[in-house]
C-alpha positions as CSV (number, residue, x, y, z in Angstrom):
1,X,-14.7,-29.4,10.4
2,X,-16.0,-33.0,9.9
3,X,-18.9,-31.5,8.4
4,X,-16.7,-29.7,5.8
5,X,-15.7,-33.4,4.6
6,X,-18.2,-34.8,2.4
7,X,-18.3,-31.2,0.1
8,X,-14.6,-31.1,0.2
9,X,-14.4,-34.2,-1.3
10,X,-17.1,-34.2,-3.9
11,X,-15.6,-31.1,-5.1
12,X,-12.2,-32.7,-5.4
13,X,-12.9,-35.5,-7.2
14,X,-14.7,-33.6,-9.9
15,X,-12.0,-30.6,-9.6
16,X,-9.3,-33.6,-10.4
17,X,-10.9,-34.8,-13.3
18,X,-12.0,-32.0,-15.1
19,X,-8.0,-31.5,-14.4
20,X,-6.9,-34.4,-15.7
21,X,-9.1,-34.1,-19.0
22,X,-7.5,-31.1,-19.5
23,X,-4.3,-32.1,-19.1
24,X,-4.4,-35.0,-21.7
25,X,-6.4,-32.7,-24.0
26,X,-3.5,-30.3,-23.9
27,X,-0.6,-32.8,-24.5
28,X,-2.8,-34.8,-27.4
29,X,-3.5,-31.1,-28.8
30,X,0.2,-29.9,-28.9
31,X,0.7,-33.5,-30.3
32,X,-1.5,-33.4,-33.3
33,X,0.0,-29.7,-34.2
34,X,3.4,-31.3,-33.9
35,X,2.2,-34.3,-36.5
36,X,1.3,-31.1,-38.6
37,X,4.3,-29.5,-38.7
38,X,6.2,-32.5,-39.5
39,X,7.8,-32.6,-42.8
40,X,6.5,-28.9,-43.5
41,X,8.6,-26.3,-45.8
42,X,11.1,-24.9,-44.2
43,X,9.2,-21.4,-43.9
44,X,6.6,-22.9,-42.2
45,X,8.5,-24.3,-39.9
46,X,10.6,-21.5,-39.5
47,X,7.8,-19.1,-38.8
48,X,5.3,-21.0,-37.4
49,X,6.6,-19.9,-33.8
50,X,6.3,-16.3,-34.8
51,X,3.1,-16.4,-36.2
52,X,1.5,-18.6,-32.9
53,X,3.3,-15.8,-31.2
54,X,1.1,-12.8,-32.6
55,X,-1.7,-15.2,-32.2
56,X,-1.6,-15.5,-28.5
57,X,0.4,-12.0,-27.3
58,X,-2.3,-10.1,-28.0
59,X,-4.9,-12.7,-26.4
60,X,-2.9,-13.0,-23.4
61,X,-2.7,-9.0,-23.0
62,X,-6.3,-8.1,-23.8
63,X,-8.2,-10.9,-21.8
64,X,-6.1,-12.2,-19.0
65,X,-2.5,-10.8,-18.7
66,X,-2.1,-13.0,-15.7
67,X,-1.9,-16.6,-17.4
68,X,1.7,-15.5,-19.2
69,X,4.8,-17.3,-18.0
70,X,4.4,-21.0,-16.6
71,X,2.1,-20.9,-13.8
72,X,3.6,-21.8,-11.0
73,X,4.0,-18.8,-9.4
74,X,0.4,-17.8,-9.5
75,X,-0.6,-21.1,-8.2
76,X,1.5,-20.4,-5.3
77,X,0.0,-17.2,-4.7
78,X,-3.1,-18.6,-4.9
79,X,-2.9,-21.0,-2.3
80,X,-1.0,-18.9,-0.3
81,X,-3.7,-15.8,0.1
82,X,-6.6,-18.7,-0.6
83,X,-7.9,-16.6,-3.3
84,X,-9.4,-18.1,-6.5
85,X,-8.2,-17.5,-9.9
86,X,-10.2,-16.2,-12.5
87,X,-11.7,-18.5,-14.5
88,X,-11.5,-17.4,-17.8
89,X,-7.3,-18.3,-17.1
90,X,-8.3,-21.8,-18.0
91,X,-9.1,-21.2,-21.5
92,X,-6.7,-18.5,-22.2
93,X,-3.9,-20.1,-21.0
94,X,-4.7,-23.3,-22.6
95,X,-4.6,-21.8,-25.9
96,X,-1.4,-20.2,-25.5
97,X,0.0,-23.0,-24.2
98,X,-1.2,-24.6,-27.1
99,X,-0.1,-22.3,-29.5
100,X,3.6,-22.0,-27.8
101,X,4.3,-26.1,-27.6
102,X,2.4,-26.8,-31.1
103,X,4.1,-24.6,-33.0
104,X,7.5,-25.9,-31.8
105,X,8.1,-23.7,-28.5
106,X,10.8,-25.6,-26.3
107,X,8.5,-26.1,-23.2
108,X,6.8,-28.5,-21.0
109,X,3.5,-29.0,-20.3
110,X,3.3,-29.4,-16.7
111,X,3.2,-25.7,-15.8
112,X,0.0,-24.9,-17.7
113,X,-1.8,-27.9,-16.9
114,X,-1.4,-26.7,-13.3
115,X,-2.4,-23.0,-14.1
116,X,-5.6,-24.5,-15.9
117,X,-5.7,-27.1,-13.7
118,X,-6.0,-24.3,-10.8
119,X,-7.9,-21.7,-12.4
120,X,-11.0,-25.0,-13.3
121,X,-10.7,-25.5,-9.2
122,X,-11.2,-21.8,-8.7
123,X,-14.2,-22.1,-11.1
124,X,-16.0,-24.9,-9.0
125,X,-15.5,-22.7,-5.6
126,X,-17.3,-19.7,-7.6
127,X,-19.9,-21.3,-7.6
128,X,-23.0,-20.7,-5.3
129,X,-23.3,-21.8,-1.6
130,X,-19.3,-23.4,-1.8
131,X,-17.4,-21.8,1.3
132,X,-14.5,-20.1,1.0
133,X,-13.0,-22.4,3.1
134,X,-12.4,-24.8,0.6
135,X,-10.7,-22.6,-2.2
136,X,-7.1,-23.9,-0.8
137,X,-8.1,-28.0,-0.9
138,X,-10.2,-27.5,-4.4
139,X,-7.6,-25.5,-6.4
140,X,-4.6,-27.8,-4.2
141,X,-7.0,-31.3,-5.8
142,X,-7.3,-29.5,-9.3
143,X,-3.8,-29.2,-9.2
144,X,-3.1,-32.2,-8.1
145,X,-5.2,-33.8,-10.7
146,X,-3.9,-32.2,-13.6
147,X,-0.2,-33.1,-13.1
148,X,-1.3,-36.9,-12.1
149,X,-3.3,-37.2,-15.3
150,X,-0.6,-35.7,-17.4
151,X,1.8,-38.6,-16.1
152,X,-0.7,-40.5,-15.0
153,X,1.0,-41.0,-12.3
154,X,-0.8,-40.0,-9.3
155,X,1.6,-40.6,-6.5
156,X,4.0,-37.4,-8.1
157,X,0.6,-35.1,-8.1
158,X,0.0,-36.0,-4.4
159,X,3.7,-35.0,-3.9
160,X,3.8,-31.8,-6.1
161,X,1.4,-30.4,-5.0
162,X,2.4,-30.8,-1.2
163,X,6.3,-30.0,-1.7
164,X,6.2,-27.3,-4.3
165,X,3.0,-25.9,-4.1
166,X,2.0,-25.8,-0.8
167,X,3.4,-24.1,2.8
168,X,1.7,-26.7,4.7
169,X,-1.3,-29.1,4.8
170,X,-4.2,-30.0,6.8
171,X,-5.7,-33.5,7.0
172,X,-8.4,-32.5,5.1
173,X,-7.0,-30.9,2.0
174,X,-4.5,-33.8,2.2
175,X,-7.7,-36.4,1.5
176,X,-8.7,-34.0,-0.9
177,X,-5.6,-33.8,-2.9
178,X,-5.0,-37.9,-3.2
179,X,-9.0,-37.9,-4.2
180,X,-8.0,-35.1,-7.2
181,X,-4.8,-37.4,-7.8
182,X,-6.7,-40.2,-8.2
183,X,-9.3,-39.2,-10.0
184,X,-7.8,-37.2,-12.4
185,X,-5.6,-40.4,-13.1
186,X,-8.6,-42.2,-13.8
187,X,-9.6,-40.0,-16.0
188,X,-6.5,-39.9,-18.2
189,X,-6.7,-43.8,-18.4
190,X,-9.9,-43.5,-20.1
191,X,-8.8,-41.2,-22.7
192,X,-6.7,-41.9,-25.7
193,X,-2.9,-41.2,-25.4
194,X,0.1,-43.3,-24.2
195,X,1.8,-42.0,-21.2
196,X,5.4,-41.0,-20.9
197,X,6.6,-44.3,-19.8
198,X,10.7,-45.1,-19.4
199,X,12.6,-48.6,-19.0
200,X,13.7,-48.8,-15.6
201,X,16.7,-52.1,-15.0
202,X,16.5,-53.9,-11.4
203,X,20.2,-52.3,-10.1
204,X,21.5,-54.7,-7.4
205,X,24.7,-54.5,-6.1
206,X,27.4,-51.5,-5.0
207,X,29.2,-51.2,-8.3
208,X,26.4,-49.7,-10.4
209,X,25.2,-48.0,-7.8
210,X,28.3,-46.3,-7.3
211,X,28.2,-45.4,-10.8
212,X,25.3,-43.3,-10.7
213,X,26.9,-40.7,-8.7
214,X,28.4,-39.1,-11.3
215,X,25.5,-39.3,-13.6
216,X,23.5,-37.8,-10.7
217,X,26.2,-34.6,-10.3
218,X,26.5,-33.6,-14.0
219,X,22.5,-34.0,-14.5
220,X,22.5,-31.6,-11.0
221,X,24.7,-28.9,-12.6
222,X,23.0,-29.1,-15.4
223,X,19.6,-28.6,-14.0
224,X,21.4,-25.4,-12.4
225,X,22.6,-24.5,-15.6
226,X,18.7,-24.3,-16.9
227,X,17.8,-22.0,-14.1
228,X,20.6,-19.5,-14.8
229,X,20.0,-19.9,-18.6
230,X,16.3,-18.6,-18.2
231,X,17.5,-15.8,-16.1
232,X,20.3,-14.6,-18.1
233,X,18.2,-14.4,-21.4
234,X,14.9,-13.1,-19.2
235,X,16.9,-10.8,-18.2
236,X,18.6,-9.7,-21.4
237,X,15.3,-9.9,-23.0
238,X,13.6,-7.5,-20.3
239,X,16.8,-5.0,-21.0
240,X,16.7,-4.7,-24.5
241,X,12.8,-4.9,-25.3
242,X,11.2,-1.4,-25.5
243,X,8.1,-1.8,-27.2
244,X,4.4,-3.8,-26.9
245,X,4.8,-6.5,-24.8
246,X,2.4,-8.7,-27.0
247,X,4.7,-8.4,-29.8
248,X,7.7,-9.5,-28.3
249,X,7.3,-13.6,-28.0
250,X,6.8,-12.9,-31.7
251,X,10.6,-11.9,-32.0
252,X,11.2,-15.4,-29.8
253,X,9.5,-17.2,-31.9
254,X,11.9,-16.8,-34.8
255,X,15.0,-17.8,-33.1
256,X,13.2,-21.0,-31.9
257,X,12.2,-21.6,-35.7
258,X,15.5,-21.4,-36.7
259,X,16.3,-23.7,-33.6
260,X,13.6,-26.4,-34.8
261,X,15.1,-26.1,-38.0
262,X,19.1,-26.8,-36.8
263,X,18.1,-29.3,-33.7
264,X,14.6,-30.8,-34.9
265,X,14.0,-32.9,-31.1
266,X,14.4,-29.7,-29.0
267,X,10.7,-28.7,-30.3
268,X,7.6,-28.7,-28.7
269,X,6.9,-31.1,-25.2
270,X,9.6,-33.5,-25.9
271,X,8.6,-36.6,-24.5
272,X,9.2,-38.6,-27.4
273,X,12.6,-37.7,-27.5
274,X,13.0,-38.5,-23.4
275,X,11.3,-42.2,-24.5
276,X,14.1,-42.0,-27.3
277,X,17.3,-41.2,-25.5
278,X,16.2,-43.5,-22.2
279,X,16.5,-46.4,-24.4
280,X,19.5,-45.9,-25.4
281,X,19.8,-44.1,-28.7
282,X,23.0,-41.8,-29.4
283,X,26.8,-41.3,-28.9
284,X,27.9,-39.5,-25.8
285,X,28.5,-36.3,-27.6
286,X,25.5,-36.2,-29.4
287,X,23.5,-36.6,-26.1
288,X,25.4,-33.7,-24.5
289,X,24.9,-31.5,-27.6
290,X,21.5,-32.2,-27.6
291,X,21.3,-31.4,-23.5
292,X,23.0,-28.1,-24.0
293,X,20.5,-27.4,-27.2
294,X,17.4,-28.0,-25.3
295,X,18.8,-25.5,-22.3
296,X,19.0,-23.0,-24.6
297,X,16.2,-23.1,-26.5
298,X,14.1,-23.9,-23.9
299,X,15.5,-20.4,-22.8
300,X,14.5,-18.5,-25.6
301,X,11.0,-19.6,-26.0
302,X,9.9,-18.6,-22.3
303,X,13.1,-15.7,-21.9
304,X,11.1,-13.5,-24.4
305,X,7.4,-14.5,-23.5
306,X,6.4,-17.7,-24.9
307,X,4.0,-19.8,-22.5
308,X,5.2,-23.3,-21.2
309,X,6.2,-24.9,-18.0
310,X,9.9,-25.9,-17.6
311,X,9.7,-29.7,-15.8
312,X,9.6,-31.4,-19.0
313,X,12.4,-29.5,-20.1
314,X,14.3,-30.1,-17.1
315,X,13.4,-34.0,-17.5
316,X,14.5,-33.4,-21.1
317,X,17.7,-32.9,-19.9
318,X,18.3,-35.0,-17.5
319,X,17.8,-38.2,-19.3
320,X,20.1,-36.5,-22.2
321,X,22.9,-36.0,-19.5
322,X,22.1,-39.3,-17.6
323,X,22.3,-41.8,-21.2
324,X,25.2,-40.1,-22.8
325,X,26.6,-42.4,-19.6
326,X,27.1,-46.4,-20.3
327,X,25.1,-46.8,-16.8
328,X,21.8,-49.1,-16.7
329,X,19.2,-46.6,-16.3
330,X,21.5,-43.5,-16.0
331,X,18.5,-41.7,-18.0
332,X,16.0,-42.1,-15.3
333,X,18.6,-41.4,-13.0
334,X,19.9,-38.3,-14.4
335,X,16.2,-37.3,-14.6
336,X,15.7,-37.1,-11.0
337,X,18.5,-35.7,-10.3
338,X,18.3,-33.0,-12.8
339,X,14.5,-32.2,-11.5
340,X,15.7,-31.9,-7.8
341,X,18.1,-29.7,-8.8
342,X,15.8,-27.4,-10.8
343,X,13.1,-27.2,-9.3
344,X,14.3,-27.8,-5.7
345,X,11.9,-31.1,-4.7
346,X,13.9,-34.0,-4.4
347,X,10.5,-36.0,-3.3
348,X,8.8,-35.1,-6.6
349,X,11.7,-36.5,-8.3
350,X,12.3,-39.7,-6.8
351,X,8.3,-40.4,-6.8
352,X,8.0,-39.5,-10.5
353,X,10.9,-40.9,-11.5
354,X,10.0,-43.9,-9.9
355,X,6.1,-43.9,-11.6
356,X,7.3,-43.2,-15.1
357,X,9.8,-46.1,-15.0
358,X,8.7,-48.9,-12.4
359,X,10.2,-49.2,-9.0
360,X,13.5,-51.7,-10.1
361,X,15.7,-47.9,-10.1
362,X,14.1,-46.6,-7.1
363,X,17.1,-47.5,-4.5
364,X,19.3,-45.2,-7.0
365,X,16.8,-42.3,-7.4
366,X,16.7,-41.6,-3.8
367,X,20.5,-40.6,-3.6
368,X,20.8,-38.7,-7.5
369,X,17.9,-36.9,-6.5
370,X,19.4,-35.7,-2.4
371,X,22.9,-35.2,-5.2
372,X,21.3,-33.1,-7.3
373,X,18.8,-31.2,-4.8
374,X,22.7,-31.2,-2.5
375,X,24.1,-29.5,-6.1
376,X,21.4,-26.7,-6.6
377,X,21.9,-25.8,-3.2
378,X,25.5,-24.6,-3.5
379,X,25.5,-23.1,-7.2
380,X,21.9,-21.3,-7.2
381,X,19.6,-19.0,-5.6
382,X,16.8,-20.0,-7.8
383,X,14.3,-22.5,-9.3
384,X,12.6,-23.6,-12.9
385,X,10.0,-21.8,-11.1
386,X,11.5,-18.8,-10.2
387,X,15.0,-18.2,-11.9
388,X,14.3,-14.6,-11.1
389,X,15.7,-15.3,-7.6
390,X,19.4,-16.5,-9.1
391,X,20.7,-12.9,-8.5
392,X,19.0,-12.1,-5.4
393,X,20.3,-14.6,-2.9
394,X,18.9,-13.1,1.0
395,X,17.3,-10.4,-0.5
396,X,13.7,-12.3,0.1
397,X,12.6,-10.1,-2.7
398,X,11.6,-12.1,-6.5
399,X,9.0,-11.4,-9.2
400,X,8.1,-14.0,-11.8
401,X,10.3,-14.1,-14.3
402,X,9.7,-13.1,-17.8
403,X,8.9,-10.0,-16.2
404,X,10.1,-5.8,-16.2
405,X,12.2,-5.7,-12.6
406,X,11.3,-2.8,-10.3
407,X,11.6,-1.5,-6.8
408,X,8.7,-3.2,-5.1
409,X,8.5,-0.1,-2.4
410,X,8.1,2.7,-4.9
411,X,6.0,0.8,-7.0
412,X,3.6,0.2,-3.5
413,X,4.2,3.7,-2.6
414,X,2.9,5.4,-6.5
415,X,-0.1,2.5,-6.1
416,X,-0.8,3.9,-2.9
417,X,-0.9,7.0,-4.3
418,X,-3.6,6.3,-6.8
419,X,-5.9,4.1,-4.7
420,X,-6.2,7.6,-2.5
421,X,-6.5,10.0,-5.8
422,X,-9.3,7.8,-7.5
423,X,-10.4,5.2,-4.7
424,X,-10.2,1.6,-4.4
425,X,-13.6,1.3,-6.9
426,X,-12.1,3.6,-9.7
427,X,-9.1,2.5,-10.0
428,X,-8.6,0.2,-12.8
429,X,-5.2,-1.9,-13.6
430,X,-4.5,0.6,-16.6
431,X,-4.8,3.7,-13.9
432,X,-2.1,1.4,-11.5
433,X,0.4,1.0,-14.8
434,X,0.3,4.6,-15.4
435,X,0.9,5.4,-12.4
436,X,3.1,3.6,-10.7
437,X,5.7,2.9,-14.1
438,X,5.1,-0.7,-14.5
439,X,3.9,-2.4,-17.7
440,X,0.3,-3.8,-16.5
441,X,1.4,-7.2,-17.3
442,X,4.3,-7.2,-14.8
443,X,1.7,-5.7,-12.2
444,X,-0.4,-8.9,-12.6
445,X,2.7,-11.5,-12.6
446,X,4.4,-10.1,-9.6
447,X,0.9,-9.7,-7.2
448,X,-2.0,-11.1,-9.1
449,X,-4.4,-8.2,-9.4
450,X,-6.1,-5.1,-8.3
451,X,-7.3,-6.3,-5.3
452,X,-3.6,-7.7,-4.3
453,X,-1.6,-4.3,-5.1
454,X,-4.1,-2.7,-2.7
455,X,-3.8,-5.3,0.3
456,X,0.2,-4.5,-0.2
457,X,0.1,-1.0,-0.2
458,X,-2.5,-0.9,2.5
459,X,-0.5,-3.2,4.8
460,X,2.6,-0.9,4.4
461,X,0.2,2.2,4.7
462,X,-1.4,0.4,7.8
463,X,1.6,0.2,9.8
464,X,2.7,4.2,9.2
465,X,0.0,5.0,10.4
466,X,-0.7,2.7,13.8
467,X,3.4,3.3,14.2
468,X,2.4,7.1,13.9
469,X,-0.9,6.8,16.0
470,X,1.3,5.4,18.8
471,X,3.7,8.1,19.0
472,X,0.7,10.6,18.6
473,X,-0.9,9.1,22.0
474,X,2.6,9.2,24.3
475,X,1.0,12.1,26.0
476,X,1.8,12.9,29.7
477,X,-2.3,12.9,30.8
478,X,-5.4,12.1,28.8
479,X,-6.3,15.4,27.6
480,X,-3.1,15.8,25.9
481,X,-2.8,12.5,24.5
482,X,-6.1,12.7,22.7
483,X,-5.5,16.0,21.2
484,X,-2.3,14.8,20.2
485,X,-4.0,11.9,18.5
486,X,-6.4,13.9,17.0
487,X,-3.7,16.8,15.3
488,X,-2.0,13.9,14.5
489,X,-5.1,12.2,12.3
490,X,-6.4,16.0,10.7
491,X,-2.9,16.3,9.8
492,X,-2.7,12.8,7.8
493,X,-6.4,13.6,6.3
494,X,-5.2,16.9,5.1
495,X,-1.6,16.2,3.8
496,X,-0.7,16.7,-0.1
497,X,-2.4,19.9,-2.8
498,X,-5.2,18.7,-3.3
499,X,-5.1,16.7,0.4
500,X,-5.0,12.7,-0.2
501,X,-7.8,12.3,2.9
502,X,-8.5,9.3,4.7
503,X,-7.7,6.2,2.6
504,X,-9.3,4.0,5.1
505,X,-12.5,5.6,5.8
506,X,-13.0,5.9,1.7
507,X,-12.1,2.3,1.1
508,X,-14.4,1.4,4.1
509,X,-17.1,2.7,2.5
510,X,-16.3,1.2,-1.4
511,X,-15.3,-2.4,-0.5
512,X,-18.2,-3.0,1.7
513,X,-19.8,-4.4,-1.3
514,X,-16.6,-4.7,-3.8
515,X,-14.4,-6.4,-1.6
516,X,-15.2,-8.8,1.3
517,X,-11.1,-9.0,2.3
518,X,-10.0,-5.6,1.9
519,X,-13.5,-5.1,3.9
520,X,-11.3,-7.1,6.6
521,X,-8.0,-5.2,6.0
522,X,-10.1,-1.8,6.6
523,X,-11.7,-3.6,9.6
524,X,-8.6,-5.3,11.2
525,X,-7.1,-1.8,10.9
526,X,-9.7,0.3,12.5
527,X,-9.6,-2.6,15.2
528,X,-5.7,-1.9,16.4
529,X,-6.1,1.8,16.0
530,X,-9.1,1.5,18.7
531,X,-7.2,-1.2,20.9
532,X,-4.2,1.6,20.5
533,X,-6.4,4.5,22.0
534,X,-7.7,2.4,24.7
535,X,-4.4,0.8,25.8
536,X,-3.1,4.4,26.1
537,X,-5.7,5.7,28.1
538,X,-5.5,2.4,30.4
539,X,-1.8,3.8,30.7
540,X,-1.9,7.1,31.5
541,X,-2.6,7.4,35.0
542,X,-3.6,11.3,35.5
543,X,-6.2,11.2,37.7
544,X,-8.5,12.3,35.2
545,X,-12.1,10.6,34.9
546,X,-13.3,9.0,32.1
547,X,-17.0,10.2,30.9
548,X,-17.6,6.4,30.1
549,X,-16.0,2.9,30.4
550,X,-12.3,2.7,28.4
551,X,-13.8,1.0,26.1
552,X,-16.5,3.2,24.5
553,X,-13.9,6.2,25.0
554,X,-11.6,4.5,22.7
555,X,-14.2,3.4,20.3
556,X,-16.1,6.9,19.7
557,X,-12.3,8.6,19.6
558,X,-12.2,6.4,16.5
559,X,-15.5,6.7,15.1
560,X,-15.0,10.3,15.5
561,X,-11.6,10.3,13.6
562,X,-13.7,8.5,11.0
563,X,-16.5,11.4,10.7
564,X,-13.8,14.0,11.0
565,X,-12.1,12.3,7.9
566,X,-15.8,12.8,6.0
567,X,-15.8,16.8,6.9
568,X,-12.1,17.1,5.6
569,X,-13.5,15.6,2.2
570,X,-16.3,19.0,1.7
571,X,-13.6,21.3,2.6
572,X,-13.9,22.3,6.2
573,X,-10.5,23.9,7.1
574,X,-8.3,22.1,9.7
575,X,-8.9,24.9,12.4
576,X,-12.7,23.7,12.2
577,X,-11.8,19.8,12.5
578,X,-9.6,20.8,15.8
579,X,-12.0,22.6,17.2
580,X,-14.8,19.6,16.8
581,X,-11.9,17.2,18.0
582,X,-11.2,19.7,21.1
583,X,-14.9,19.9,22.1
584,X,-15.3,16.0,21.9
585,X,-12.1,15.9,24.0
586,X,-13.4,18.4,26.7
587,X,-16.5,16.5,26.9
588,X,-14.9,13.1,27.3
589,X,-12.1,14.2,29.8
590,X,-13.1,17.6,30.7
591,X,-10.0,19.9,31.0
């Protein structure tokens, strides 16, 4: 472990700031399109959206389907399975990002900056002689870097990355993540660009305290209200859309040029307008307007497929809610609690609240923020990040939004299907979407690739047949048990016209070089269905002898399952596989 150290740390640093460039170059980008656009004709302005739209669909489907939506979600999965992104993520998703934001998309920035930032860490760990160890505390440090550079605050990337990101952290991607923070912070400083950077009033005293709590409950419901906004149009958008799926941000992208056109602040990244309304500027009811504006279009762009993150809409919002109240530093305020709400981290909020606008508001930012977080846990199921799970409270089932819904069992089952027809090699993500019903798109949001929809299905596939094995070998005395086990196997090998055969034993013998974790998955499998034949002989207690130890028994029953699956494939009948699996059995046991 202590040797794992020094690596983990030179690749952090360097993961963080290639991060943190990336992250500035992104904002400064959308920035310079937005100086552009400025003062254009009103058909520009109005289409501009539209044509970004057919500019980056078709990217997005043809080279990497998987960098649609915000990010987030993919991240998660990433870290989760320790499994790198593709690279090539980076640069497609930067350019849609780009194209989205500049053009006048309502979006943030934040969730592409951590799905570049991620897919540059899974880069670095590509690279030659880097253990796979370190994927989870290079990508986490990317991460982690990226959103601290952005801010340039490097306290709220430390804290992302831990409380959204994350399911838990060791000591040594914790080093790695504050060294990615840091340097990706460092970074950004160097570059050109000011910072999002808000006024933040000492608050002493109960009074204005006090007064924060309702800023801190409206700017909570209204961060609810953003999660069930992107879920009802998502979801109206998946219902009524019926054709190309590259085309239809496209449609979006009209709607939120007629929305730059009526509401000219709710465009692109925003944080101009949060600088804006923090200090002060606008009546009550213009602020609220402008809140309930920015919801909705904020919707529209990612509801029908644009590409954008939703914190700095969600901090767009807040401080819109939090100044149209005659509070010192209700903005800020209202900020935080509008980001705990959303995206359910309450630590991220206070500590970037807290970096963007000094630490005079902090003592106030630590109650709006519990408020808000307190708020989203009563009205909603769901997240910025996931707004999918809004109507699916306890099911434990969600897909990333933006995306076609479907029954995750039948989907598993028809993939399952394929993988035996064509083999885990063949099978291409085109051959999954045909056959399993499911856009190819929504494959890649909702499990991340090829190699993911097969881990699923063979897990599910894994445990009928171990639960079926089991039953197979509840024999009353050795003999019986095996030849039970064995009709039980040349039974599953021969099922379906033409028979499916042996998925394992097929997949053992493609993924040795394709595929070093569904090498595992065959592996851990073949394991437990050996450990099951030789804890059933250790049960049975016939008085029967053994031709050698247990062990080897158990472990040339399976091997022998394994050949028999092999014969099935050049069409020997089932009567010949029983009588092979009979004569091993009379040799092993006698009879």
């Amino acid at each position: 472990m202590t040797r794992r150290w020094p690596a983990a740390l030179v690749l952090a640093v360097i993961a963080g700031a290639l991060a943190g460039a990336s992250g500035v170059a992104l904002i400064q980008t959308v920035a310079e399109c937005r100086w552009l656009l400025h003062g254009a004709p009103v058909p520009v302005v109005l289409l501009a959206p539209a044509v970004a739209a057919l500019a980056y669909g078709p990217l997005l489907a043809v080279c990497a389907p998987e960098a649609g939506g915000g990010g987030v979600p993919q991240v998660r999965r990433a870290l989760a399975t320790a499994e790198p992104l593709r690279p090539r993520v980076a640069g497609v998703k930067g350019i849609a990002a780009g194209l989205t934001l500049g053009s006048g998309g309502s979006a943030g920035s934040e969730g592409p900056i951590i799905h570049i930032s991620a897919a540059l860490g899974s880069a670095l760990v590509r690279l030659p002689r880097v253990p796979a160890t370190l994927v989870r505390s290079t990508v986490a440090s990317a991460v982690a870097g990226g959103v601290a550079g952005s801010f340039q605050a490097p306290m709220a990337g430390v804290v992302l990355v831990v409380e959204v990101l994350l399911t838990g952290v060791s000591p040594l991607e914790l080093a790695a993540i504050v060294a990615g923070a840091v340097s990706g912070t460092t970074v950004a400083w160097a570059l050109p660009g000011e910072p999002l950077r808000l006024p933040g009033p000492d608050i002493a005293g109960f009074g204005p305290h006090l007064a924060t709590v309702p800023v801190a409950l409206l700017a909570g419901v209204a961060g609810v209200l953003l999660i069930w906004s992107l879920h009802v149009v998502r979801r109206a958008a998946d219902l009524v859309w019926r054709w190309s799926e590259w085309a239809r941000p496209a449609v979006g992208g009209v709607l939120m040029g007629a929305a730059v056109l009526a509401v000219p602040q709710v465009g692109g990244i925003g944080q101009d307008v949060i600088t804006h309304t923090a200090r002060g500027s606008g009546s009550t009811g213009a602020l609220l307007l402008l809140a309930a504006a920015k919801i909705l279009a904020t919707s529209v762009t990612l509801g029908v497929g644009g590409v954008g993150g939703t914190v700095g809409p969600t901090l767009f919002v807040g401080a819109a809610v939090g100044a149209a109240f005659p509070v010192p530093g209700a903005a800020v305020v209202g900020m935080a609690a509008c980001l705990a709400a959303g995206a359910r981290a309450p630590a991220t909020a206070v500590v970037l609240s807290a970096e963007l606008s000094g630490p005079g508001l902090l003592s106030s930012l630590v109650p709006a923020a519990v408020i808000g977080w307190v708020v989203a846990l009563l009205l909603s199921g769901g997240s910025i990040f996931d707004p999918g799970r809004v109507a699916r409270r306890g099911t434990g089932r969600s897909f990333m939004a933006g995306v076609r819904q479907f029954d995750e069992r039948v989907a598993l089952e028809r993939a399952l299907d394929v993988f035996a027809e064509r083999g885990f090699r063949a099978t291409s993500m085109l051959d999954l979407a045909a056959g399993t019903g499911v856009q190819r798109g929504s494959l890649y949001h909702a499990y991340g690739g090829k190699e993911e929809i097969f881990l699923r299905a063979f897990g599910e596939y894994t445990d009928r047949f171990l639960a079926g094995a089991r039953d197979a070998l509840n024999g009353p005395d050795k003999r019986t048990a095996l030849l039970s086990f064995f009709d039980y196997c040349i039974a599953m090998f021969s099922a379906g016209s033409p028979s499916r055969g042996c998925l394992s034993t097929r997949t053992a013998v493609e993924a040795a070089t394709d595929s070093p974790r569904v090498e595992t998955a065959v592996r851990v499998m073949l394991d437990k269905l050996e450990d099951l034949v030789h804890d059933a002989l250790v049960t049975i207690d016939d008085g029967a002898e053994l031709a050698a130890d247990t062990r080897a028994v158990a472990r040339l029953v399976v091997t022998t399952t394994r050949g028999i699956a092999v014969l099935e494939r050049v069409d020997h009948t089932p009567d010949e596989l029983h009588a092979i699996a009979e004569t091993l059995v009379t040799t092993l046991v006698g009879r």
